[in-house]
N, C-alpha and C positions, 0 to 999 in steps of 0.2 A: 896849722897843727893845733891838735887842742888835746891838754893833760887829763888824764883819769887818774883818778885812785882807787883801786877796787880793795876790795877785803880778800886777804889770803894767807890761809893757814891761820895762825894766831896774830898777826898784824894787816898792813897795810902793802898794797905794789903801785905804783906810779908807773902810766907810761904815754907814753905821746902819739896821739894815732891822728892820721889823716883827717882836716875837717869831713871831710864825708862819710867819716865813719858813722854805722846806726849805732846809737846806746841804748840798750833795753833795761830800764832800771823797776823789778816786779814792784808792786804799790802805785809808780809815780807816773813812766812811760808806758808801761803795757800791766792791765788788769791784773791782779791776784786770781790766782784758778780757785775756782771751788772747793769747798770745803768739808769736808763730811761733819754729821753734829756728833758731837760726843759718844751718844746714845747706842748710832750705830758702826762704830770703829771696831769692835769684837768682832760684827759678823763681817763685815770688810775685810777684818785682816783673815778670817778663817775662811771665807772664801778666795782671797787672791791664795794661801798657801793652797787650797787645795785645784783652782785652776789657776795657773801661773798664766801672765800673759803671751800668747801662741804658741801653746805648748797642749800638749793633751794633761789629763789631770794627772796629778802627784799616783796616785794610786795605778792608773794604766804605766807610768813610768816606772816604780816599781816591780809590777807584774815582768817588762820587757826586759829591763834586768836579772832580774831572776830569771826566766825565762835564757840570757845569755850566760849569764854563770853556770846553767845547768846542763847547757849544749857544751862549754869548751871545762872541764873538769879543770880543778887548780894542777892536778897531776900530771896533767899535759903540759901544763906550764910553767911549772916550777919544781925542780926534782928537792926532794926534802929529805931531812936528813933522820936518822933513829928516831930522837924524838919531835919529829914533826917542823922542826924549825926548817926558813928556808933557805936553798942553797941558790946560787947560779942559776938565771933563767935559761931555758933549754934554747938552744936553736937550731935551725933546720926545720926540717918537716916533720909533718905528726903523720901517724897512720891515721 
């Protein structure tokens, strides 16, 4: 058996695992992943926001949405009261 200490949360965990466990420690046992340079971090982060990874872009996702909100009305689904607040969601079936 052989002890680890890992970092966790705002201190330290110990635990004892099997000699044949693998330990991946990033810097020492396996590579640092690449890096973007400074320069280009704005257009990086402004591209993953607007195509998230395996997803269609931000903008088609909103469309679809919308798109859903406008097929099932909120008055189908939530009966509201005088002034607009809401009540009890309906159940049963909708015409």
């Amino acid at each position: 058996m052989k002890q680890l200490a890992f970092e966790y949360g705002a201190g330290v965990m110990e635990a004892m695992l099997p000699d044949s466990t693998d330990v991946f420690i990033p810097g020492e046992t396996v590579k640092d992943p690449e890096s973007l340079p400074e320069e280009k971090l704005e257009e990086a982060y402004k591209e993953s926001l607007s195509h998230p990874i395996g997803m269609e872009t931000l903008t088609e996702l909103v469309k679809r949405i919308g798109s859903l909100q406008r097929s099932k009305p909120w008055s189908l689904l939530f009966r509201t009261g005088s002034r607009g607040e809401s009540k009890r969601p309906v159940t049963g079936s909708f015409p």
